[in-house]
C-alpha positions as CSV (number, residue, x, y, z in Angstrom):
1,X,222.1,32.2,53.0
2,X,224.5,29.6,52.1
3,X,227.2,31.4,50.6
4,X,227.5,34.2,53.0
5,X,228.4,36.9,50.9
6,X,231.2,35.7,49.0
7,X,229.0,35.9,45.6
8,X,228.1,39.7,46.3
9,X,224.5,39.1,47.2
10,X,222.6,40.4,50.0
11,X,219.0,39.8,51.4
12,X,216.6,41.1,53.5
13,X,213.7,38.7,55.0
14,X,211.3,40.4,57.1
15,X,213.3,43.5,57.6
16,X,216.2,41.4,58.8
17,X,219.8,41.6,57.1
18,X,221.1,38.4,56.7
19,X,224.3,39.7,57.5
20,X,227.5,38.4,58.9
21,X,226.8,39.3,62.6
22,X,224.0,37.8,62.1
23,X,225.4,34.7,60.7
24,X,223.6,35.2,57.5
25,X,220.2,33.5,58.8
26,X,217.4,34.6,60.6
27,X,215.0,32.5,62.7
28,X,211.8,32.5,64.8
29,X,209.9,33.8,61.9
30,X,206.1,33.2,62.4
31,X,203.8,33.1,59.2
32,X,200.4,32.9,60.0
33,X,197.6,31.5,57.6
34,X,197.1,33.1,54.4
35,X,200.4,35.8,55.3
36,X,203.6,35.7,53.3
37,X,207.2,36.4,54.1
38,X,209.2,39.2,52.4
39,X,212.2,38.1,50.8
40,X,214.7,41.2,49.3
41,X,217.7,40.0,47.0
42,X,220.1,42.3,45.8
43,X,223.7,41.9,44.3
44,X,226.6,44.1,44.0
45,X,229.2,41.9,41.2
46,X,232.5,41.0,42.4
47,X,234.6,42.4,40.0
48,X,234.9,40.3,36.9
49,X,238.8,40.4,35.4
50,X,238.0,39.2,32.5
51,X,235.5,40.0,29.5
52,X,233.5,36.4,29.9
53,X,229.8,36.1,31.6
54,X,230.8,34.8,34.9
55,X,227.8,32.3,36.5
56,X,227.2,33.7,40.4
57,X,225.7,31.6,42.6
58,X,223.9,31.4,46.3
59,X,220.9,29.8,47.4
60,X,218.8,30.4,50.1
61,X,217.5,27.6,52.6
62,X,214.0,27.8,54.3
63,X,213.6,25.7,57.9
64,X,210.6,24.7,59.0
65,X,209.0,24.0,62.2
66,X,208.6,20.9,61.2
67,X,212.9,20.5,60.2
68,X,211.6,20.0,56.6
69,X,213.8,21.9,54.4
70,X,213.4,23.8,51.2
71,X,216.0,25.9,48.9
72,X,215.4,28.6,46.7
73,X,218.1,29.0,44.2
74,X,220.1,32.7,43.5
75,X,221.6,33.0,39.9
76,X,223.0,35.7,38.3
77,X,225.2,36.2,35.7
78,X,228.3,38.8,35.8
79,X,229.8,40.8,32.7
80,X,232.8,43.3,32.8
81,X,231.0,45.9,30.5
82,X,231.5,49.5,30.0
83,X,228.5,51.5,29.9
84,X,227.3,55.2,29.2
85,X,223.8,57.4,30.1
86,X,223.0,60.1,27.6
87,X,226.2,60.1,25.4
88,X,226.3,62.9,23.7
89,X,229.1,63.5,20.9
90,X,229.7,67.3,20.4
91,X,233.5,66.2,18.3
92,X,234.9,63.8,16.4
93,X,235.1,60.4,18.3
94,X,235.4,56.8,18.3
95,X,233.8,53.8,20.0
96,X,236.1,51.1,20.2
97,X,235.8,48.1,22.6
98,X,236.5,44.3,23.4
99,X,233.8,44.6,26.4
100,X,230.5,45.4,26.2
101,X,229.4,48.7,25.5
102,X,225.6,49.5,27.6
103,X,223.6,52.5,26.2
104,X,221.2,54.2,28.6
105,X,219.1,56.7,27.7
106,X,220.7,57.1,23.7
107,X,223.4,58.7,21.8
108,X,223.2,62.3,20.5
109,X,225.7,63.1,17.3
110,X,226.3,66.9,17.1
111,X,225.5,68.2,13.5
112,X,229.3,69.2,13.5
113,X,230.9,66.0,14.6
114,X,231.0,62.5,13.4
115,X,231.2,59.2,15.5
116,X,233.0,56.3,14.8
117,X,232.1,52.6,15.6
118,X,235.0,50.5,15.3
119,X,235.0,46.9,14.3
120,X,234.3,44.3,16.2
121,X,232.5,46.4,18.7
122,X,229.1,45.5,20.5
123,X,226.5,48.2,21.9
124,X,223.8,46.7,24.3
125,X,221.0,49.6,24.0
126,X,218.7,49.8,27.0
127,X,214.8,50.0,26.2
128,X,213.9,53.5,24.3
129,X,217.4,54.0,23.5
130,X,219.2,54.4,20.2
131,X,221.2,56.7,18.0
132,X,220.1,60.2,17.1
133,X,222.5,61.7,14.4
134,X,222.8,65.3,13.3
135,X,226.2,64.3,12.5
136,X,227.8,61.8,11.0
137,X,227.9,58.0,11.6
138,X,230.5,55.8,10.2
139,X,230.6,52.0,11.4
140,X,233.2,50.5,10.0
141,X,232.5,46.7,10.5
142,X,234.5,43.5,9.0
143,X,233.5,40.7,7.7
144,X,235.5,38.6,10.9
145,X,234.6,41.6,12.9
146,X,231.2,42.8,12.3
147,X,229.5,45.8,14.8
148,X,226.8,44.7,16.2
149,X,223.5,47.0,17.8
150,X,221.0,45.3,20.0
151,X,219.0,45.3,23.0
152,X,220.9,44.6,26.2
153,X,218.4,41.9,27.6
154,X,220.2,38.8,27.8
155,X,217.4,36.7,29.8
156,X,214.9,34.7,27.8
157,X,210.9,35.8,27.2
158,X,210.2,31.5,27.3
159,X,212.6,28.8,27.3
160,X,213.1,28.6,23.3
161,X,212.5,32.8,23.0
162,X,215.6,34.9,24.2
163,X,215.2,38.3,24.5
164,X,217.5,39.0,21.8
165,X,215.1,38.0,19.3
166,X,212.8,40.0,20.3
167,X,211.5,43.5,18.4
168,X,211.4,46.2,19.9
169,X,214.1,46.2,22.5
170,X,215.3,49.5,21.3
171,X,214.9,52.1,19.7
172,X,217.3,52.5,16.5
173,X,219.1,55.0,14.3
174,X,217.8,58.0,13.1
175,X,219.4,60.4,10.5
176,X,218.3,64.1,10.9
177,X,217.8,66.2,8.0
178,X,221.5,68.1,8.8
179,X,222.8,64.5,8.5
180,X,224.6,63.0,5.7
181,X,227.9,60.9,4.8
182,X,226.9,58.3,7.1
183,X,228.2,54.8,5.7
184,X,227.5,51.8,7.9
185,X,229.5,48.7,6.8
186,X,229.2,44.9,8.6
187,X,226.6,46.5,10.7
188,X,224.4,43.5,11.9
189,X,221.1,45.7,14.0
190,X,218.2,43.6,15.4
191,X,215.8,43.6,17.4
192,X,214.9,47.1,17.2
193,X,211.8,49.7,17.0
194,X,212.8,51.0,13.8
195,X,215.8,49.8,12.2
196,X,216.7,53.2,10.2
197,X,214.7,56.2,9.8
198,X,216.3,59.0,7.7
199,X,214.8,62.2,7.7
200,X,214.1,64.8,4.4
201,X,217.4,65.8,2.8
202,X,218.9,67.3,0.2
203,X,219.1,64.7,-2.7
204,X,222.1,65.8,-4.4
205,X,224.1,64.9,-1.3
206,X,224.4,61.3,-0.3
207,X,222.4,60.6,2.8
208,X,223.8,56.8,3.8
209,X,225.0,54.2,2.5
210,X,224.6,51.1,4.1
211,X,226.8,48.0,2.8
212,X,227.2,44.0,3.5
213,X,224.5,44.9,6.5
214,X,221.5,42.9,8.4
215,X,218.8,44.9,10.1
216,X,216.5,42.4,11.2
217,X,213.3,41.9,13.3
218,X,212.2,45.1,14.0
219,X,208.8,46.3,15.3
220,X,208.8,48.9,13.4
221,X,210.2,49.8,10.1
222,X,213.4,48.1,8.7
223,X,214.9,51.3,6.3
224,X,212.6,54.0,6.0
225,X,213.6,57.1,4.0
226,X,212.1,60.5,3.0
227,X,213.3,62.3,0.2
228,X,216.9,60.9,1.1
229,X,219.6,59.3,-1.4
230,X,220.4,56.5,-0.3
231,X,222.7,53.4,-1.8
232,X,222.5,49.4,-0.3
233,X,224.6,47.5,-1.6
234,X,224.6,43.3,-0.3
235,X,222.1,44.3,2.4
236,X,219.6,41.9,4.2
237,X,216.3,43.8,5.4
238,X,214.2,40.7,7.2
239,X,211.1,40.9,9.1
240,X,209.3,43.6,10.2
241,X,206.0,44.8,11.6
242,X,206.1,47.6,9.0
243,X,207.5,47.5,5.9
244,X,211.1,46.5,6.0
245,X,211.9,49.2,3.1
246,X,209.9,52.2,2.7
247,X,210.8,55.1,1.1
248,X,208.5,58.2,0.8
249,X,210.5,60.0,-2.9
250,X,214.2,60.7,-3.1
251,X,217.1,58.6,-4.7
252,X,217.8,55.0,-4.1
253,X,219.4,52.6,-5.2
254,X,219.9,48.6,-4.2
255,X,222.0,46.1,-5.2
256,X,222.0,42.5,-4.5
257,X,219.9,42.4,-1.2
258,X,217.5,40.2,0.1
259,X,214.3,41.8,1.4
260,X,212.4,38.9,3.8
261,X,209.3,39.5,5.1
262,X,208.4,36.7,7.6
263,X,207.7,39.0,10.8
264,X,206.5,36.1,13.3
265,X,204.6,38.4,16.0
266,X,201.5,39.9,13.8
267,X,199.7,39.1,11.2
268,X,199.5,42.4,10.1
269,X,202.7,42.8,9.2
270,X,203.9,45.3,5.9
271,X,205.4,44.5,2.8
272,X,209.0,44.1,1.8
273,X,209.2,46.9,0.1
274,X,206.7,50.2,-0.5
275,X,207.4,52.7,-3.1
276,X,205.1,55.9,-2.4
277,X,205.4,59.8,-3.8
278,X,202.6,61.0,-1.3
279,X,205.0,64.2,-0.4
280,X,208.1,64.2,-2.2
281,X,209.4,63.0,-6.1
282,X,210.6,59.2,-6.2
283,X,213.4,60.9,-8.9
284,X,215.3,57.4,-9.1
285,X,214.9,54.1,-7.8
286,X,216.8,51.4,-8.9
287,X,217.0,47.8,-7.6
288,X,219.0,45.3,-9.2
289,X,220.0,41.2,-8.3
290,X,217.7,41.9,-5.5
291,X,215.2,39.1,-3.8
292,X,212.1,40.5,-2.7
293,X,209.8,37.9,-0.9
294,X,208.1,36.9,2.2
295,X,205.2,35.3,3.4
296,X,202.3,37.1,1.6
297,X,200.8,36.2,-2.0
298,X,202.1,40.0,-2.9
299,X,204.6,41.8,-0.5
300,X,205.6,45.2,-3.1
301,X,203.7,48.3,-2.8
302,X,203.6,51.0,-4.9
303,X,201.6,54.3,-4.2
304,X,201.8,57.6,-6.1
305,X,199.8,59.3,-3.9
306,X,200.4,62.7,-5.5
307,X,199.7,62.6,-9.3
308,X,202.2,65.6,-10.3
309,X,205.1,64.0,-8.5
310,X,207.5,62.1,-10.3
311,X,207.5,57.9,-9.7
312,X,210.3,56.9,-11.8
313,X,211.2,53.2,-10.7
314,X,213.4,50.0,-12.3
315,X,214.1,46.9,-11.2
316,X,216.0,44.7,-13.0
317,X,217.3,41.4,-12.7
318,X,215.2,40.5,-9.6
319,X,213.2,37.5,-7.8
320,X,209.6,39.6,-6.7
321,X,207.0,38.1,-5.1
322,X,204.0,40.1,-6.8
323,X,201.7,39.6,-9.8
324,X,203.1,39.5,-13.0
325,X,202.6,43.3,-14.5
326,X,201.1,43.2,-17.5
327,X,200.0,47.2,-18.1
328,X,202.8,49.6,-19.4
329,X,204.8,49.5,-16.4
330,X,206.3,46.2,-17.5
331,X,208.9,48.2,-19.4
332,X,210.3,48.9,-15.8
333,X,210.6,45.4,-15.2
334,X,213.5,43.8,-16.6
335,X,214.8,40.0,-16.5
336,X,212.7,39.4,-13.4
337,X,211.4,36.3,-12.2
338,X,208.2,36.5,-10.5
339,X,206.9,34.3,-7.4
340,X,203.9,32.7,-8.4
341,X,202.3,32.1,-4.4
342,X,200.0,28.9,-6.1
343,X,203.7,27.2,-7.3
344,X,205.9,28.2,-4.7
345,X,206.4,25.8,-1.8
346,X,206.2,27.2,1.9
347,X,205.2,30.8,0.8
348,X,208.9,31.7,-0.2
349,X,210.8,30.1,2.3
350,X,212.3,27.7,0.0
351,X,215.1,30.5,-0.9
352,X,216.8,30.5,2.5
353,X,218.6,28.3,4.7
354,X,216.5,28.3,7.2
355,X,213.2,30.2,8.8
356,X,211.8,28.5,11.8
357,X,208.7,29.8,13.5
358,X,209.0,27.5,16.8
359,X,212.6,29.3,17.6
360,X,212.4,32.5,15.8
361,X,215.6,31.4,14.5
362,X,216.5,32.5,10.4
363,X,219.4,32.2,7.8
364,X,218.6,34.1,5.1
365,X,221.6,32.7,2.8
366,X,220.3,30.3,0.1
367,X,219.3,27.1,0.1
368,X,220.2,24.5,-3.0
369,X,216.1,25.0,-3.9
370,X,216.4,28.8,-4.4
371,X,215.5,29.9,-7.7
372,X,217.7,33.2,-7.3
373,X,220.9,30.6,-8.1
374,X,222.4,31.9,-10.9
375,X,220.3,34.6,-11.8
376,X,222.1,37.7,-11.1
377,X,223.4,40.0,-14.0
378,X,227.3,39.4,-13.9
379,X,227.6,42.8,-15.0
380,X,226.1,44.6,-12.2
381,X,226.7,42.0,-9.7
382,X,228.9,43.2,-6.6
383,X,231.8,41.1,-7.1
384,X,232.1,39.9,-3.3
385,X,229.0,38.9,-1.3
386,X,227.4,39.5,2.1
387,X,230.1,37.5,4.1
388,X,232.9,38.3,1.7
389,X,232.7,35.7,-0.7
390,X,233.8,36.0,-4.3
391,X,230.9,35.6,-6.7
392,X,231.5,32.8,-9.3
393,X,231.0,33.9,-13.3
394,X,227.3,33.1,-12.9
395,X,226.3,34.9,-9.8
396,X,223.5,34.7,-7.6
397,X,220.4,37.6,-7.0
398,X,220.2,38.5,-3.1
399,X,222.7,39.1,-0.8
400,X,224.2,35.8,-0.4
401,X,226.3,33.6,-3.3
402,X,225.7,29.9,-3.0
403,X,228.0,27.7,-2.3
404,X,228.2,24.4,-4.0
């Protein structure tokens, strides 16, 4: 080993330490036909001062019998992070952070206490870990300091694929029925099982509301709700196995989002948004300024699955990407432009900034083409958009303002 130990790695070849009695090397190994050599590597991090990746580096150099050499590079990378294993919050408290925060195992949020994200803070979520609330969540994002909830894989699946745009690298937030109060603000959570899953509520109390938020590429669901009231306001739900809203009854409302369905990974994947009454009353639904597209000819659903519930349901002021309703319902469709798939470039894509399949890369803000320029009700437009930007006197629909 090159280095010695200075970088904090060890290894074992053959049961052999390369240590430093040893002189870090070990020799007279014979390898017969068709046998192998077993090479150990293991690293214990030098401690990093500040709150940078640090690049460590050894490499390992192979002798043959022959003096022909060959080197087999060690690389690691090095991050002074904090990190917790089955946090669970039984009072009031507060995440706050400039490093790293790792989750193992989840978070659990007592019914009687509340938890706190602060801005600018960053929680890495190991695999099958998330947030379980029976509490209270309040993230308190910024627009120049967002919170941000993803996996903690920073390695790459291929060379143009990192890990961190990948679904299902964790496992998300869920809001139990003794849950309500949460608000989530400049959240940005991707790359998640489920994005948000809130659990049968009472409806008179608000469950969440979510604000100026992404939840993106999710193998799962991106919001779904039963029987919950629930307000979005400036929201971007994008690409999802499932649907990325569903709600199953309750009271919701949306206002200027952008709902995206271009999930890469299946074919299968759900709509943007599916309206059902199969176990509880859909008592109010309102969407408003809202873009609703994706990749399919048709990506709403609607299912009253239960004839004697209530379905009640407006949107107003919208882009959909559906047919044109022509039966009685059009009386709950107001001011809304709707996708035809046979005159629409690219299957929707023309609204955004960019959506590229090769690097799984997006940026749902609009392009110059988008047909949601302009079209937003200045009424009932929020007056500042995703990122904080004043909307002009003719405002856009979706969760982004253009900017000339």
């Amino acid at each position: 080993m090159e280095g010695g130990n200075q970088n904090g790695f060890r290894v074992n070849v053959n049961g052999s330490d390369l240590s430093n009695t040893t002189g870090f090397r070990t020799s007279d190994i014979e390898l017969y036909k068709n046998d192998s050599i077993r090479v150990f590597v293991e690293l214990t991090s030098p401690i990093n001062p500040t709150n940078n990746i640090r690049l460590l580096e050894d490499q390992l150099t192979f002798t043959l019998e022959s003096n022909k050499q060959q080197t087999v590079l060690l690389q690691a990378y090095t991050w002074n992070a904090l990190s917790y294993t089955n946090l669970h919050i039984t009072t009031d408290s507060v995440l706050s952070s400039t490093q790293p925060i790792i989750i193992y195992g989840g978070i659990k949020v007592d019914s009687t206490a509340t938890l706190t994200i602060a801005r600018g803070t960053t929680l890495y979520f190991h695999a099958g870990a998330g947030i379980d609330v029976y509490g209270r969540l309040l993230v308190e994002g910024t627009p120049d300091a967002p919170v941000t909830l993803r996996g903690d894989r920073l390695d790459r699946m291929f060379e143009e694929l990192p890990y961190n745009r990948v679904s299902g690298q964790w496992k998300g937030i869920r809001f139990y029925s003794s849950s309500y109060d949460n608000k989530l603000t400049y959240a940005d959570i991707h790359s998640t099982f489920d994005g948000i899953v809130a659990d049968s509520s009472d409806i008179t109390r608000t469950k969440l509301t979510l604000n100026a938020s992404s939840i993106h590429n999710c193998q799962g669901f991106g919001v779904s709700a039963a029987n919950s009231k629930l307000t979005i306001n400036n929201c971007v739900i994008s690409n999802t196995l499932k649907d990325c809203v569903r709600l199953d009854g309750g009271r919701v409302s949306l206002n200027n989002c952008t709902l995206a369905q271009f999930y890469p990974f299946d074919a299968a994947r759900g709509s943007a948004l599916q309206l059902t009454a199969n176990r509880f009353p859909l008592e109010s639904f309102s969407c408003i300024n809202t873009l609703i597209t994706g990749y399919a000819a048709d990506v709403l659903a609607g299912d009253k699955g239960n004839k004697s519930l209530a379905f009640d349901y407006r949107f107003d002021h919208c882009i959909l990407r559906t047919p044109k309703v022509l039966t009685e319902d059009s009386l709950r469709y107001t001011n809304v432009v709707y996708e035809n798939p046979a005159d629409t470039l690219h299957t929707g894509k023309k609204h955004f900034v960019q959506i590229d399949e090769k690097t799984f890369s997006y940026d749902f803000r609009l392009s110059n083409s988008s047909t949601a320029i302009d079209k937003a009700d200045p009424v009932t437009a929020i007056p500042t958009d995703r990122n904080a930007v004043t909307r002009d006197n003719k405002p856009d629909i979706g969760a982004y303002e253009y900017k000339h």
